[in-house]
C-alpha positions in Angstrom: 38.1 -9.4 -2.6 38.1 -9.3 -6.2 38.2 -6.1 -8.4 35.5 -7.0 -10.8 33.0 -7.9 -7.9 33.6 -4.4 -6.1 33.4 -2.8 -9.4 30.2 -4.9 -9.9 28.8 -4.2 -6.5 29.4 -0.1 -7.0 28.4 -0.1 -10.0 25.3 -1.5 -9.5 24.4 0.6 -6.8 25.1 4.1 -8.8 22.7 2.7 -11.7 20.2 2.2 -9.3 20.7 5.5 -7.6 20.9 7.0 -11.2 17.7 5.7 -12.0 15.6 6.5 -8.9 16.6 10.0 -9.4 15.7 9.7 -12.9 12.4 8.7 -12.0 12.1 11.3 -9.2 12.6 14.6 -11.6 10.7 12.8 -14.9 8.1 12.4 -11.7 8.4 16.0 -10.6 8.6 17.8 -14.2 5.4 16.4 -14.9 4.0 17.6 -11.7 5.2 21.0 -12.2 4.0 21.1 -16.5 0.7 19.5 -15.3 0.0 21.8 -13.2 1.1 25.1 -14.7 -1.2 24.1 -17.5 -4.4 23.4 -15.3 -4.6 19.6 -16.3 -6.6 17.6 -13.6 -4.7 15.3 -11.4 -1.3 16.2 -11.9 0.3 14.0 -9.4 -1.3 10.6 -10.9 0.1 12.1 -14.3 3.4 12.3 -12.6 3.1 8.9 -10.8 2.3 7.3 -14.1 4.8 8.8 -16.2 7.9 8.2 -14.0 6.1 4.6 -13.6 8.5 1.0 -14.7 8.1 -0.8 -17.7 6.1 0.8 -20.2 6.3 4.7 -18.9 7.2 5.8 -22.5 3.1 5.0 -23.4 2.0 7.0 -20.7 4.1 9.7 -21.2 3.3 9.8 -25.2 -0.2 10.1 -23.8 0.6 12.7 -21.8 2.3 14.9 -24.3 -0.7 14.5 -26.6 -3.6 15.2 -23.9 -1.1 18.5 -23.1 -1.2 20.0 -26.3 -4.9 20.4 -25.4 -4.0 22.8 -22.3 -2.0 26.1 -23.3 0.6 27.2 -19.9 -1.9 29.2 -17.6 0.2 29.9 -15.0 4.0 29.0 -14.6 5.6 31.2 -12.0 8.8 32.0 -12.5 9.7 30.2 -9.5 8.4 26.8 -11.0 10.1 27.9 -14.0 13.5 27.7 -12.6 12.7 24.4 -10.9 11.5 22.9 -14.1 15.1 24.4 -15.4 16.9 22.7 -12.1 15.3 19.4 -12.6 15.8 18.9 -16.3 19.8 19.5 -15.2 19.1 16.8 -12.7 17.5 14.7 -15.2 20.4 15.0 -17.6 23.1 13.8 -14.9 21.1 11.0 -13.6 20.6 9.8 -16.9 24.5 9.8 -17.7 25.3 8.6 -14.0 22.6 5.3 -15.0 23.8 5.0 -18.4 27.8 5.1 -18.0 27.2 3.0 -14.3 24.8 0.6 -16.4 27.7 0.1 -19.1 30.7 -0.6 -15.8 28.3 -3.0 -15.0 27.7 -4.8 -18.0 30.9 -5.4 -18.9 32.4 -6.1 -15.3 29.6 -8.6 -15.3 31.1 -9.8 -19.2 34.6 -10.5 -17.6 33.6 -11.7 -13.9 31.5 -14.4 -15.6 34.3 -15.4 -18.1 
């Protein structure tokens, strides 16, 4: 088998991993902040923010609508989750962003 198509193939596979687990903590952060600040529906916030396309408008909104609810309650248990998954945020995002670049330019040279 060919070098670039396994380096395509595994690639591939850790962006998409990278990026599920992306979406899983951006998902679970806003879960966590939504709730520790008392805002209603907390888990449709977080289902909308980690959502596809266009999640950065959502999650503008949701910044804005937060600065109307001051952190009522934020245990310090939730605090060191929200610490955990912003450190899980950070490597998923390097994971789907160095993977996504592999890919790219295996994909350049297998094409050419």
């Amino acid at each position: 088998m060919d070098h670039l198509l396994i380096s395509l193939v595994i690639s591939g596979a850790v962006t998409s991993v990278g990026g599920v687990i992306l979406l899983y903590t951006i998902y679970q952060m806003t879960v966590i902040d939504a709730m520790s600040r008392g805002i209603k529906h907390p888990k449709l916030w977080g289902v909308v923010n980690a959502s596809g396309n266009n999640s950065s408008t959502f999650l503008l909104l949701y910044l804005i609508n937060r600065r109307k609810y001051p952190v009522k309650n934020l245990t310090a248990n939730q605090k060191l989750e929200l610490e955990l998954y912003k450190k899980k945020a950070l490597v998923a995002l390097a994971f789907h962003l160095i993977a996504g670049l592999v890919f790219a330019t295996s994909l350049i040279y297998y094409l050419n």
